[in-house]
DRENFIZA-862203 format. One record per residue (C-alpha): residue number from 1; residue in one letter; y, x, z. Coordinates in nm, 2 decimals. Example, Ala and Ser with C-alpha at 12.3 -4.5 7.8 and 13.67 -1.06 7.14 Angstrom:
# DRENFIZA-862203
R num residu      v      u      w
R   1      A  -0.45   1.23   0.78
R   2      S  -0.11   1.37   0.71
***
This chain:
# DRENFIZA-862203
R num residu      v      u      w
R   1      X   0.00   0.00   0.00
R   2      X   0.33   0.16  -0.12
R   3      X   0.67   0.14   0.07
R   4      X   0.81  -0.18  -0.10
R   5      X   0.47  -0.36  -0.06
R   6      X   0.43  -0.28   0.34
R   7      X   0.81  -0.39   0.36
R   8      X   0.77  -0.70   0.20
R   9      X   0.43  -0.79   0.37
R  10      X   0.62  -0.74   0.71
R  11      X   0.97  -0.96   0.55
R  12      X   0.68  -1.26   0.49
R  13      X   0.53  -1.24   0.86
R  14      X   0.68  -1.40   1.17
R  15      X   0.65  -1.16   1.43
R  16      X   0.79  -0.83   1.18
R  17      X   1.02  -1.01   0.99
R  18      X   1.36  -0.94   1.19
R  19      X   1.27  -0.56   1.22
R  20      X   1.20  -0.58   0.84
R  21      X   1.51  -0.74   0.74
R  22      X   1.71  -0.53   0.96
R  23      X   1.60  -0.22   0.75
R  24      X   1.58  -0.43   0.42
R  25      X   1.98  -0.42   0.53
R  26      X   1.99  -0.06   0.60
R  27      X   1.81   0.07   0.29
R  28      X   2.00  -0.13   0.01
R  29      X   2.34  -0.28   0.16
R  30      X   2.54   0.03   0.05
R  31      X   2.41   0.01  -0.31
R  32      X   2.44  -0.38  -0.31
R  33      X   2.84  -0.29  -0.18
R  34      X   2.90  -0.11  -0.45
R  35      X   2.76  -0.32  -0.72
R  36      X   2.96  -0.63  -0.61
R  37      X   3.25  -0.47  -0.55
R  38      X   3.24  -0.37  -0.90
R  39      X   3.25  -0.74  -1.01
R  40      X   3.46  -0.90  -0.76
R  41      X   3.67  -0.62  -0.73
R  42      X   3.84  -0.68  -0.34
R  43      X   3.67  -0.45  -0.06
R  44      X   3.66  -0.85   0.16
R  45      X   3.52  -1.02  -0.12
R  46      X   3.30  -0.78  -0.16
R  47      X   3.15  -0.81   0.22
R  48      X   3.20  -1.15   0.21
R  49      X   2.94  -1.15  -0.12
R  50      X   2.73  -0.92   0.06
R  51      X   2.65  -1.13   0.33
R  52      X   2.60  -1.40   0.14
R  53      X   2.34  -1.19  -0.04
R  54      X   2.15  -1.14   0.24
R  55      X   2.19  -1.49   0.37
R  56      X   2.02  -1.63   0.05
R  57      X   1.76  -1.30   0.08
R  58      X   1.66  -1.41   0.42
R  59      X   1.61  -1.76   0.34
R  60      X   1.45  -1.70   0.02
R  61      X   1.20  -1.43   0.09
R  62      X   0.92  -1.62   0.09
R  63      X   0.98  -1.73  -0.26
R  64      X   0.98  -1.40  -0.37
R  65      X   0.65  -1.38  -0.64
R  66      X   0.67  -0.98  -0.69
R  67      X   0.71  -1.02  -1.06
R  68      X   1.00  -0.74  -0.99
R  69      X   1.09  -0.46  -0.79
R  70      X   1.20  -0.60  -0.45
R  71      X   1.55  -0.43  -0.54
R  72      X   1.60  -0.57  -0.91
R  73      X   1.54  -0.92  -0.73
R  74      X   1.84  -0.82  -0.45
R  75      X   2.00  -0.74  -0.70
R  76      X   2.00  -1.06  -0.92
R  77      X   2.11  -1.24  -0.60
R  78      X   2.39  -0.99  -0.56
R  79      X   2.50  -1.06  -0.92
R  80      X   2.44  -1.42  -0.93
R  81      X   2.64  -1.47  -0.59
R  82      X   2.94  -1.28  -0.67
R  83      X   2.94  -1.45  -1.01
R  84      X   2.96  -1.78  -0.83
R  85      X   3.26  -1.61  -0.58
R  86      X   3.47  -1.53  -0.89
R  87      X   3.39  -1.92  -1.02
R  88      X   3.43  -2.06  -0.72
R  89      X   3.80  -1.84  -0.69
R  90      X   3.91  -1.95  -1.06
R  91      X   3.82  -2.31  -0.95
R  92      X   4.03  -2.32  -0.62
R  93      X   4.34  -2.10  -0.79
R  94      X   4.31  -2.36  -1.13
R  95      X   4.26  -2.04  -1.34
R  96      X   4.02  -1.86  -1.54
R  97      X   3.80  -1.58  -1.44
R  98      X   3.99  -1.36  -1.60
R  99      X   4.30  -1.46  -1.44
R 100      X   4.12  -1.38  -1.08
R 101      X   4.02  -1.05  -1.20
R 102      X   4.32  -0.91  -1.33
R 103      X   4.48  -1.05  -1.01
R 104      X   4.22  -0.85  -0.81
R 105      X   4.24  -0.50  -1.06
R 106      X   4.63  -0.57  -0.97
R 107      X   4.59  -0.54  -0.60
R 108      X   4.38  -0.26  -0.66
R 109      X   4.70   0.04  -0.54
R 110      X   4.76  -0.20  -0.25
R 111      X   4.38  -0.23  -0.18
R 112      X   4.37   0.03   0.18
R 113      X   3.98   0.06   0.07
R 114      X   4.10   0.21  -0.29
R 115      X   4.10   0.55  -0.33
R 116      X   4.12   0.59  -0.71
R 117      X   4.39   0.75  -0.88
R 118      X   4.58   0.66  -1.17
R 119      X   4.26   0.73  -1.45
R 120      X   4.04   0.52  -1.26
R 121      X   4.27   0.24  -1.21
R 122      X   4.32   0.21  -1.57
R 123      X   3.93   0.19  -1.60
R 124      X   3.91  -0.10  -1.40
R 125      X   4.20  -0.27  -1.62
R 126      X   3.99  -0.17  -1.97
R 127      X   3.68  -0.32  -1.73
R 128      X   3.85  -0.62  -1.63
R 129      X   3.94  -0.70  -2.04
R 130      X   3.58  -0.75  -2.08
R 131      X   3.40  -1.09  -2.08
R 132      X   3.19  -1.12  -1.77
R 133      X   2.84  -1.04  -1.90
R 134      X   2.96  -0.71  -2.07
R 135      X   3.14  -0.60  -1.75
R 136      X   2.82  -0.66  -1.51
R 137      X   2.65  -0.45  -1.82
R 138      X   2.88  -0.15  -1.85
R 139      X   2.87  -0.12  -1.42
R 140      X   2.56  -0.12  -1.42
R 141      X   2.52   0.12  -1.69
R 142      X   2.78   0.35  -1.67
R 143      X   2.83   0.35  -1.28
R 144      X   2.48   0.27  -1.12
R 145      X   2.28   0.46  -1.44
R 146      X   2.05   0.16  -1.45
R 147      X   1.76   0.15  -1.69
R 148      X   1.76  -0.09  -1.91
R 149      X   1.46  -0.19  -1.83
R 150      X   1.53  -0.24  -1.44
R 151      X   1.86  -0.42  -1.60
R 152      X   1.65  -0.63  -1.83
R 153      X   1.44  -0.79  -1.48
R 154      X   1.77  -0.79  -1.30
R 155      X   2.01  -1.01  -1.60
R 156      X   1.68  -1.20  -1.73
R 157      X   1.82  -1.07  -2.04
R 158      X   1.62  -0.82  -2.34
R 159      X   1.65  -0.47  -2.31
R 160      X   1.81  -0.50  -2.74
R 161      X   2.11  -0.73  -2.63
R 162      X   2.17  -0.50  -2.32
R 163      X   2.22  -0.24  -2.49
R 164      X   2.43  -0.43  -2.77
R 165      X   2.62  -0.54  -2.51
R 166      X   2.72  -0.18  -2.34
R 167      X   2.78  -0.04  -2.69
R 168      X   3.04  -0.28  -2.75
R 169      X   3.19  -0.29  -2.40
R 170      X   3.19   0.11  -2.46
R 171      X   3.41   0.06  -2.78
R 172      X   3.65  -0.20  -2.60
R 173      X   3.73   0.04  -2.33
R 174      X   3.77   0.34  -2.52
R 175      X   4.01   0.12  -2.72
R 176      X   4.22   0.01  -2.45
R 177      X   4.23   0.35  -2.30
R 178      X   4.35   0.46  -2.63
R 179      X   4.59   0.20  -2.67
R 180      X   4.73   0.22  -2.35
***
């Protein structure tokens, strides 16, 4: 029995499960930070994604087949949830997604958990030009060095349109870094 596979036989039974989940926690919530973060942009929406994560991990363990890794199912959670925080945000605020995330790349010099400088900054505004799908592609890409194939289980999406997707996000950026 590997790692993943004791962990998750001790996540399914009664008596293990809060030890487990404690170091399910402890092992991926840095990695799951960063990837939300990358979507939603604002260090508190990030935790507040995050939590929620593990919220819907806790309570959905059970369900969990083993079709994929452990992580690439965390992972879909992760994306899925802060997907529905930036909906849920462009609902409240009557505005588009878009709207939100340029309004979050904006607070970005203002953000005390930003430490970019000016380069990476303007990556996030060439990021935050793309339509959703290609921005969750090119962060996972580019900044977590995904497979495609772990990015294929994670989106539900074929490993061909993944990495049509990146391409393109690849040429948008490098035109709006260009251009601006």
């Amino acid at each position: 029995m590997n790692n993943e596979e004791l962990l998750l036989s001790q996540l399914k039974s009664p008596p293990t499960r809060e030890k487990a989940f404690r170091e399910l926690i402890t092992l991926n919530k840095e990695r799951l930070y960063w990837h939300i973060r990358k979507i939603v942009i604002s260090h508190d929406d990030a935790d507040d994604v995050l939590q929620n994560t593990f919220i819907k991990v806790f309570r959905s363990i059970d369900k969990f087949k083993g079709d994929s890794k452990l992580f690439s199912w965390m992972y879909r959670i992760a994306t899925n949830e802060a997907i529905t925080h930036l909906n849920k945000n462009a609902k409240r605020l009557q505005t588009s997604n878009e709207d939100v995330q340029n309004q979050a790349v904006n607070n970005l010099t203002s953000d005390v958990y930003f430490d970019g400088n000016d380069i990476q900054l303007k990556l996030q505004k060439a990021i935050a030009t793309l339509p959703q799908k290609q921005q969750i592609v090119f962060n996972m890409k580019y900044f977590d060095d995904l497979k495609y194939k772990d990015m294929s289980d994670i989106l539900e999406t074929s490993e061909g349109a993944l990495k049509a997707s990146y391409h393109i996000a690849v040429k948008k950026i490098e035109a709006y870094l260009t251009g601006n």
